[in-house]
N, C-alpha and C positions, 0 to 999 in steps of 0.2 A: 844782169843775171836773169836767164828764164827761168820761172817760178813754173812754168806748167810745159808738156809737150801741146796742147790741145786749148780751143777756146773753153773761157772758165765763166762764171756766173762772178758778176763783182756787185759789192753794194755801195751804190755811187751817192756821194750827199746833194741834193738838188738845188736841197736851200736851209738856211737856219735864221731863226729868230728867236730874243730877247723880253723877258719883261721884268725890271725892277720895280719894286713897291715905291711909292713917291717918297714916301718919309727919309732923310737922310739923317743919322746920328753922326754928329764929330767925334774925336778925341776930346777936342774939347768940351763937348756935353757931359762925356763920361766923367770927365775930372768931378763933374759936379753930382755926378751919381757914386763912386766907387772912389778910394784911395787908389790915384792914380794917375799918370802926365801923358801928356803927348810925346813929349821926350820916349820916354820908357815905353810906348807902346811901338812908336816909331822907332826904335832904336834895335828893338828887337822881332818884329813881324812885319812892317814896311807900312804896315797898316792905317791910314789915315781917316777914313769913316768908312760907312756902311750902312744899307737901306733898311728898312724895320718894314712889316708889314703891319699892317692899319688893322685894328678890330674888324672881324669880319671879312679881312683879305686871306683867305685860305690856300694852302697846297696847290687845291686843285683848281683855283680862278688862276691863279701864278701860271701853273701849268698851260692853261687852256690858253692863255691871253700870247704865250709864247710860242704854241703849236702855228694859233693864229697865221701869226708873224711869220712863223715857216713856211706855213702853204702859201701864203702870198708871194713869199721871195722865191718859190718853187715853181711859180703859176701854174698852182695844182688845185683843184677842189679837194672840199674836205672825204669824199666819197672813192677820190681813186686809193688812200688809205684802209689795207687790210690787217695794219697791227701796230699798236702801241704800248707802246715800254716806257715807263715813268720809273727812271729813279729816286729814290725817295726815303729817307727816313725819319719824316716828319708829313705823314697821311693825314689827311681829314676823321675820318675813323678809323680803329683799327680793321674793319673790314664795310664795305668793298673798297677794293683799291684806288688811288687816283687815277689810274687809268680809264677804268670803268667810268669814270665821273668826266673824264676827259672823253671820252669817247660820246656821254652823252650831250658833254654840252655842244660839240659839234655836229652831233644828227649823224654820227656813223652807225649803223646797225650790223653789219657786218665782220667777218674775221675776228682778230683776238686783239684781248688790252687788258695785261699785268700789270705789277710793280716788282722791282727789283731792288733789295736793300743790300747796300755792299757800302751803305755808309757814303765817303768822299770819293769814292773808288767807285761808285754807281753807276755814273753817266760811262766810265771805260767797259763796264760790266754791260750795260746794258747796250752799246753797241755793238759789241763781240756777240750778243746771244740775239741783236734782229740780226746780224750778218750769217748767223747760223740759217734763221729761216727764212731768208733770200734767197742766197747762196743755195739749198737745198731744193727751193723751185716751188717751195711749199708756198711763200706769199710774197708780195711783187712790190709792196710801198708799205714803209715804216716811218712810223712814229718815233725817236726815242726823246727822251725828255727828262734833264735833272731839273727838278724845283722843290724848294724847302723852305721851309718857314722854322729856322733853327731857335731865332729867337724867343719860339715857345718853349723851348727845352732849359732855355738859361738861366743860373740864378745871380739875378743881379744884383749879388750880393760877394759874390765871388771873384776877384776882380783879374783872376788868374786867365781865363774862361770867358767870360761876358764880353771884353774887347776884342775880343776875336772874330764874332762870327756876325754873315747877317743872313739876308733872305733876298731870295732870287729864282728865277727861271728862268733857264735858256733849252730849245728844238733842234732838234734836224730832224731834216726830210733823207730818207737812204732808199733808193728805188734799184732793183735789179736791172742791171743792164748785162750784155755779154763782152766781156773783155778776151785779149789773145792770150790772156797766163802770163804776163812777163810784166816787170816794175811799171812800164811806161802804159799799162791800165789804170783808169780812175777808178777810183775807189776804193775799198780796205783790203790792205794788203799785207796784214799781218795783224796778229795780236795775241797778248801772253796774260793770262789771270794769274794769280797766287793771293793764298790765304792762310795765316796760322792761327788758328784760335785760342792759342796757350795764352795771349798779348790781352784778354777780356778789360782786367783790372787798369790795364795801359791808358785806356779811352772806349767809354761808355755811358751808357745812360742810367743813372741809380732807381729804374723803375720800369712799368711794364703791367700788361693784364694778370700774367700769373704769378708773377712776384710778389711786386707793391699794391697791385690792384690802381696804381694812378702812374702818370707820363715820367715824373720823376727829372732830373734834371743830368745836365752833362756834368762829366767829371774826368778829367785828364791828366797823368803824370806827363808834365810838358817836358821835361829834360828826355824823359825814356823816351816817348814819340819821337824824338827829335830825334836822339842816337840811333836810332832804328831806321828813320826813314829815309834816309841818304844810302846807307846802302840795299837796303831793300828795293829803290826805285829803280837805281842804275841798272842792280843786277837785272829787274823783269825788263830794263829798255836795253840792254844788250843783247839779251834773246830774242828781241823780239825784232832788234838790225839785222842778228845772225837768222832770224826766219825771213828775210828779202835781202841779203848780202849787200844791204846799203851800213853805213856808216855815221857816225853825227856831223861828219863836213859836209853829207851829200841833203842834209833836213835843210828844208827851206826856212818852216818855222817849229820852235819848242814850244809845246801848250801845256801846260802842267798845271796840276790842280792845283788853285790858288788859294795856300795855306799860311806862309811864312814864306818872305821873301828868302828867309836866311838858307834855308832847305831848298829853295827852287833853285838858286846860284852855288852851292852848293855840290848839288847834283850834277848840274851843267857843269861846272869844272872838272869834277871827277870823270867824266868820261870826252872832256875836252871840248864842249860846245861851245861855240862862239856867243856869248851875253848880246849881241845886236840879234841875235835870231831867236829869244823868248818873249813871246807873247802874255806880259803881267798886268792882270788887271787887281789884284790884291790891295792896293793901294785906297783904291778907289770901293772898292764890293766888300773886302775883309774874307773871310772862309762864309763859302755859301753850298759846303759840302757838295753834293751831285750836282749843282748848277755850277759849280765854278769853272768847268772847266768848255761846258757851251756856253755859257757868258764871253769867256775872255776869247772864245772862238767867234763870237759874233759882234765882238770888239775888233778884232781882228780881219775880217771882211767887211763889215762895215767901213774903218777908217784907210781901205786900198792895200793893206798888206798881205791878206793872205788870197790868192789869184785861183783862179782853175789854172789845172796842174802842177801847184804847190804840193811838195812830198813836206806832210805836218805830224809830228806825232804828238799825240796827249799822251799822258801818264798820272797815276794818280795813286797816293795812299790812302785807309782808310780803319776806323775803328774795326776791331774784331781780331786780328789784324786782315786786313783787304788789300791789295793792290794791283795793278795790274797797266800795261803800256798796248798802243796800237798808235800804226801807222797806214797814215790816208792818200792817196794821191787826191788830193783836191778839184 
């Protein structure tokens, strides 16, 4: 299918990099913190541990240690960079952003560095919106970057919740190139946001500057999330095949945000994916919200599976409600 009469501005990924916290939590740790088995946590979210970050490992060091790692696999300096996107709903302070903080730890002075909160949906959010300012011709090398430190939000005392989630950051590099308008361009070649906010009480944080006055903790109706997110996902990844007239036989790999195995396989059946073509790191990471889903993208190149000119798409849901799908040529 041609996507364009004319050559188009595409935002091509150059490179991505990774960084987990060292500290790894089991299942079996939790058993001895929380009423609760490896069985039952495995049985229902696929979940097997997850990295914890260390006193004084912050958002924005997670962040910075992962951009790293992308310029290097880019072989780019940090200087040809004129915009960074940090998603993120677990900042160092409420203001200024991690981006900002990312921008300085690398000696960038130049161009612009946001955060974008779209919750688990953030890294999808926060591609669509550097592809906006590539694409437009306005800036030529992006940053975007999910990294969180969720484990600050948790009460480990809750044992619905605390098995679920950890800490993590994963990069890409996305640099304007010019493509001919038609699929067989690299880089992003589609992508669909969606949001309903009626869903607040569904999955949230019990706190805030102008509410509680303090961070407050997560709290989740896990059955309604669940019901919801299966159809919600398909539907934003079928608009977003019908905006490149590709199909899910024609994806090389599925990357989906890494929440609950049960809802990733799920998903992928309802609209007929083949299960050899998702890319799951859940097992291993747990939910690491906006990183989860350049995590298991840099799991994914790293270990030889995902190739330049692999057609990938991520998707991802998120509190508020948030979600949103894109497809890359690699």
């Amino acid at each position: 299918m041609n996507l364009g009469q004319k050559p188009v501005i595409r935002s091509v990924v150059q490179g991505i990099g990774a960084y987990l916290p060292e500290r790894i939590v089991t299942n079996q740790d939790l058993e001895a913190m929380v009423d609760t088995t490896d069985d039952w946590i495995v049985q229902r979210t696929g979940i097997r541990q997850r990295h914890i970050a260390a006193d004084g490992e912050t958002t924005s060091l997670l962040a910075t240690r992962a951009a790293e790692r992308a310029l290097a696999a880019a072989g780019l300096d940090a200087d040809a960079v004129d915009l960074i996107i940090v998603a993120t709903a677990t900042p160092d302070y409420t203001f200024p952003s991690v981006a900002t903080q990312v921008q300085a730890a690398l000696g960038i002075t130049k161009g612009a560095a946001f955060d974008v909160q779209a919750v688990c949906s953030g890294f999808v959010y926060g591609v669509t919106v550097a592809d906006k300012f590539l694409t437009s011709g306005s800036h030529e090398c992006a940053l975007v970057i999910g990294a969180e430190t969720f484990s600050r939000l948790l009460d480990w005392e809750d044992r619905t919740t605390c098995v679920l989630f950890g800490d993590g950051a994963g990069a890409v590099v996305l640099r304007s190139e010019t493509g001919a308008g038609t699929i067989e361009d690299r880089g992003v070649l589609a992508s669909k946001l969606r949001s309903d906010g009626r869903h607040l009480k569904k999955l949230y944080v019990d706190g805030g500057p102008s509410t509680s006055g303090t961070t407050g903790h997560l709290r989740m109706a896990g059955r309604e999330v669940f019901r919801h997110a299966v159809g919600m996902v398909t539907d934003v990844m079928t608009d977003t095949f019908d905006a490149t007239g590709l199909g899910p036989a024609e994806l090389d790999w599925f990357v989906p945000h890494q929440a609950n195995e049960r809802i990733i396989d799920a998903s992928a059946d309802k609209l007929g994916l083949d299960r050899n073509k998702i890319i799951k790191t859940v097992s291993l990471h747990g939910n690491t919200s906006a990183a989860s889903i350049p995590l298991a993208l840099a799991t994914g190149v790293q270990d030889g599976r995902i190739n330049c000119g692999d057609i990938v798409m991520i998707e991802a849901m998120g509190g508020g409600f948030t979600w949103g799908a894109c497809i890359i040529r690699w």
